[in-house]
NUKE-83186 format. One record per residue (C-alpha): residue in three letters; x, y, z; residue number from 1. Coordinates in steps of 0.05 Angstrom, whole numbers. Layout:
<sites>
+-----+--------+--------+--------+-----+
:   r :      x :      y :      z :   k :
+-----+--------+--------+--------+-----+
: ala :      X :      Y :      Z : NUM :
...
+-----+--------+--------+--------+-----+
</sites>
This chain:
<sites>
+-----+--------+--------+--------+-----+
:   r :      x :      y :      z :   k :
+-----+--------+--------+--------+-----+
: unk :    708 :   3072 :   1472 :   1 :
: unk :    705 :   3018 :   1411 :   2 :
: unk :    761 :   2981 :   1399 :   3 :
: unk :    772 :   2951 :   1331 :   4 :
: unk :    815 :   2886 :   1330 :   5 :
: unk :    837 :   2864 :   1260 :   6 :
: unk :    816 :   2814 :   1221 :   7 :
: unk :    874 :   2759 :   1205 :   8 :
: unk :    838 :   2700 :   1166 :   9 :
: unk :    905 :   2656 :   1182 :  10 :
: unk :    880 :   2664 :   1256 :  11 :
: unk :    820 :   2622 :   1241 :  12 :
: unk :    813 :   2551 :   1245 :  13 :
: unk :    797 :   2521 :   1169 :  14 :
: unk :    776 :   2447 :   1189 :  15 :
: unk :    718 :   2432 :   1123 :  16 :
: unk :    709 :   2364 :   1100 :  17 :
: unk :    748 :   2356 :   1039 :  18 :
: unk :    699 :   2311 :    991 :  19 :
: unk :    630 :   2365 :   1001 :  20 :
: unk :    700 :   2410 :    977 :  21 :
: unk :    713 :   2374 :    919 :  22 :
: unk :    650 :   2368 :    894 :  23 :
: unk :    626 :   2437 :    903 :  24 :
: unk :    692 :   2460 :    870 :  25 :
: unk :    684 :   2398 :    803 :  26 :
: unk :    610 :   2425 :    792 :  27 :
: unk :    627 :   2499 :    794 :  28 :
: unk :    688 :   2485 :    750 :  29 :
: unk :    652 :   2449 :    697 :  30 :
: unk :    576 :   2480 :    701 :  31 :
: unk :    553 :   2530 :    660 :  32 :
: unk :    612 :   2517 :    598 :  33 :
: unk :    580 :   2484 :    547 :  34 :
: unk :    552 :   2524 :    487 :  35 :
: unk :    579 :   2586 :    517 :  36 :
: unk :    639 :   2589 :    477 :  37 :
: unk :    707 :   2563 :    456 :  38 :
: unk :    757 :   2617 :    496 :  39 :
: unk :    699 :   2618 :    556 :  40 :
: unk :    709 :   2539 :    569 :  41 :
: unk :    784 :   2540 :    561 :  42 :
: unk :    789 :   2602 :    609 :  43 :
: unk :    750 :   2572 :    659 :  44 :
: unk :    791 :   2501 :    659 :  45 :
: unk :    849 :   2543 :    654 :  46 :
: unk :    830 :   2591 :    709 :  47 :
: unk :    807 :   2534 :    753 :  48 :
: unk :    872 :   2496 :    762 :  49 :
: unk :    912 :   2553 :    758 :  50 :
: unk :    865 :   2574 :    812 :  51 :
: unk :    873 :   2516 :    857 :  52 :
: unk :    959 :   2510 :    855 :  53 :
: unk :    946 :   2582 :    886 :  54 :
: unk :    900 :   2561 :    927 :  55 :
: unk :    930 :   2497 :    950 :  56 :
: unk :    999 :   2536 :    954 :  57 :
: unk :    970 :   2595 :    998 :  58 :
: unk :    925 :   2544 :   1049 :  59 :
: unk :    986 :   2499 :   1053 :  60 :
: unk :   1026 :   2551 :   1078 :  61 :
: unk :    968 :   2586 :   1125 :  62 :
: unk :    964 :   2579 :   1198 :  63 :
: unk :    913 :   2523 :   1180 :  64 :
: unk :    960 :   2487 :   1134 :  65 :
: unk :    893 :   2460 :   1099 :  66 :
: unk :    915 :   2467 :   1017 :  67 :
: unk :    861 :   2418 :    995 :  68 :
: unk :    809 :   2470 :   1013 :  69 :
: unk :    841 :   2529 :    988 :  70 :
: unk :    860 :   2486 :    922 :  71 :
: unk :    781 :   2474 :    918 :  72 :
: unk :    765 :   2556 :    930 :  73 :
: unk :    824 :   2579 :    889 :  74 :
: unk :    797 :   2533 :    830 :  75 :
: unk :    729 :   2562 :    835 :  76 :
: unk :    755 :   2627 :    842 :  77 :
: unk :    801 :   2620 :    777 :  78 :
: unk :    753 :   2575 :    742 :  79 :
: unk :    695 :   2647 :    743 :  80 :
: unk :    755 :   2696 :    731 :  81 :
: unk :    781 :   2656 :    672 :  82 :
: unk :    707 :   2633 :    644 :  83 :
: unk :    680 :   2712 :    641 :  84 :
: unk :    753 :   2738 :    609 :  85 :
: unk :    738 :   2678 :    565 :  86 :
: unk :    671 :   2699 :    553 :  87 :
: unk :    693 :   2767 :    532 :  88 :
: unk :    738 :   2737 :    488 :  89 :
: unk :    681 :   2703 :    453 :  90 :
: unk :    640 :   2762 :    456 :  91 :
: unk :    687 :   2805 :    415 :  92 :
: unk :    705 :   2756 :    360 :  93 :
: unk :    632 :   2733 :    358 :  94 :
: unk :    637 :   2671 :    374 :  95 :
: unk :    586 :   2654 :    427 :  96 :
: unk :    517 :   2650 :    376 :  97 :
: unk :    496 :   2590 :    344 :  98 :
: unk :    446 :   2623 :    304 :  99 :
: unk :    435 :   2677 :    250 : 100 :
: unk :    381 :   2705 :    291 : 101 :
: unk :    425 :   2709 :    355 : 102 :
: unk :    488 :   2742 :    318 : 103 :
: unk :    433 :   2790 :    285 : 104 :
: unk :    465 :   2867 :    308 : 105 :
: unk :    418 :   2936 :    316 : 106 :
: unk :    468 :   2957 :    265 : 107 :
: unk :    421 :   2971 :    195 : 108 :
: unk :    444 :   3017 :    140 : 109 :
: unk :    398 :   3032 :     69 : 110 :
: unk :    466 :   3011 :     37 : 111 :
: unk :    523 :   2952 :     60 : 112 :
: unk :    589 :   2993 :     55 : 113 :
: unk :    640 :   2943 :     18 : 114 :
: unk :    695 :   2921 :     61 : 115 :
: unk :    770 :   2934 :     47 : 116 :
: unk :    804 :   2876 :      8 : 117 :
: unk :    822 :   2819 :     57 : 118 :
: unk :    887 :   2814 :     86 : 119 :
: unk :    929 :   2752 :     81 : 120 :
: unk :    920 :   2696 :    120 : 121 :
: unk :    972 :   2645 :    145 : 122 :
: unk :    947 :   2586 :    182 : 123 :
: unk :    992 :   2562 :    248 : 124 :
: unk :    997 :   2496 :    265 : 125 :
: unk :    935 :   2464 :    289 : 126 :
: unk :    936 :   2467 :    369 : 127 :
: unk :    875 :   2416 :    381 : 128 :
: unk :    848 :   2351 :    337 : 129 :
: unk :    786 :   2380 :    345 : 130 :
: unk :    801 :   2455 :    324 : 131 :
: unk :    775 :   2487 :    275 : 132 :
: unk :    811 :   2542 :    224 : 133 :
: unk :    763 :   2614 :    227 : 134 :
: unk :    793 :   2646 :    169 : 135 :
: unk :    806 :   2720 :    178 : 136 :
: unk :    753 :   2775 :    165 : 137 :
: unk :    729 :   2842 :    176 : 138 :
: unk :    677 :   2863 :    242 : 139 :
: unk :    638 :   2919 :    226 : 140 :
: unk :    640 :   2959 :    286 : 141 :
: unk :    587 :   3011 :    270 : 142 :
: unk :    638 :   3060 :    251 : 143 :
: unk :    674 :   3023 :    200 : 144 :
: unk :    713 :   2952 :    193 : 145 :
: unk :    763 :   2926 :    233 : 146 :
: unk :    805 :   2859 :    209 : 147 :
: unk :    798 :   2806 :    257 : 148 :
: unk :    862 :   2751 :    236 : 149 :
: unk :    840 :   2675 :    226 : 150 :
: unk :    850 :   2639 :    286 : 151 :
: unk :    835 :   2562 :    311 : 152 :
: unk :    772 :   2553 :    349 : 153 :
: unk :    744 :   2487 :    382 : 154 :
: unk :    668 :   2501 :    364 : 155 :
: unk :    622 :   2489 :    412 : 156 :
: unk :    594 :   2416 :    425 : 157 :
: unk :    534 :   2395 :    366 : 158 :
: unk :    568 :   2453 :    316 : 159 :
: unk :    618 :   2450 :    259 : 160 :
: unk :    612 :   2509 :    221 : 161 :
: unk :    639 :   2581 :    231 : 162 :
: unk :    584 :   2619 :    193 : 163 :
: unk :    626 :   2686 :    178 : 164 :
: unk :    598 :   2747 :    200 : 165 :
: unk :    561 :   2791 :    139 : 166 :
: unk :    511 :   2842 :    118 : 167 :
: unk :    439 :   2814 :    106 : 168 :
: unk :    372 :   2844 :     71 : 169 :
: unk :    324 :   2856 :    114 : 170 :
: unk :    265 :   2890 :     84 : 171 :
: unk :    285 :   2959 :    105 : 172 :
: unk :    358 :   2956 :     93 : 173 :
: unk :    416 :   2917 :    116 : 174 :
: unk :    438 :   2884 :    181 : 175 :
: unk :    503 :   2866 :    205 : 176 :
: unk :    504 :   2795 :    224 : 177 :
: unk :    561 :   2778 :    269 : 178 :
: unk :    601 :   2704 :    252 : 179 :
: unk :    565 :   2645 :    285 : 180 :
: unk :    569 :   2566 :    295 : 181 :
: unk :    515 :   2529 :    268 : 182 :
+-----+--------+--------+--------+-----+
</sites>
């Protein structure tokens, strides 16, 4: 007869050396940001260390009472959850191209359909020096427009214009170009 025996993780010894830890957890926290968008790079720093006070809080408190290397996995952990809800973030408000040709859609019609008249616009209070004002526009969605409100972006590092997302000629009939940092 098999006899299953359960699993309790507190039940086994955590003894890792805390600087390979560190670095491991500074590298994954930081890799793989740059140029991938504003809301990607603040999710993932924001993810990280909210990541390791949960970490460091739960592997204080474990059988090992080791919070320096659950602070280090609990930062990785949050910096990927936070960086990919960033990224989808970025995704949706267009944010992530630095280049006409990347922000280029399938989307082409033999006419542009005119967009409703833009809806006002009130700028909050500047959260960063380095932030930048994206004022509000409409996202053709394939279906029709939807108004996206201004909002303050950092822009990625090397860019400093929002280029806002429009319809473009393209020999056979428009394209929808989503907004972009160039």
């Amino acid at each position: 007869m098999l006899k299953l025996t359960p699993f309790v993780a507190s039940s086994l010894p955590l003894k890792v050396p805390a600087k390979p830890i560190l670095a491991v957890a500074l590298v994954a926290l930081l890799a793989g940001c740059e140029g991938n968008g504003p809301n990607t790079e603040q999710g993932a720093v924001a993810g990280g260390v909210l990541g390791a006070i949960a970490g460091g809080i739960i592997g204080n408190n474990s059988g090992g009472h080791n919070g320096l290397a659950g602070a280090a996995i609990g930062g990785v952990l949050g910096a990927v959850v936070g960086g990919s809800m960033g990224n989808s973030i970025d995704h949706q408000n267009g944010t992530l191209y630095h280049s006409e040709a990347e922000a280029t859609t399938t989307v082409v019609v033999n006419q542009a359909p005119p967009p409703p008249p833009p809806q006002a616009d009130v700028a909050s209070p500047q959260p960063a020096p380095n932030a930048m004002w994206v004022s509000g526009y409409y996202y053709y969605n394939g279906g029709g427009y939807v108004w996206v409100p201004g909002h303050w972006e950092i822009p990625p590092p090397g860019y400093a214009v929002y280029v806002q997302p429009h319809w473009a000629y393209r020999g056979d009939g428009y394209v929808w170009v989503r907004g972009y940092w160039r």
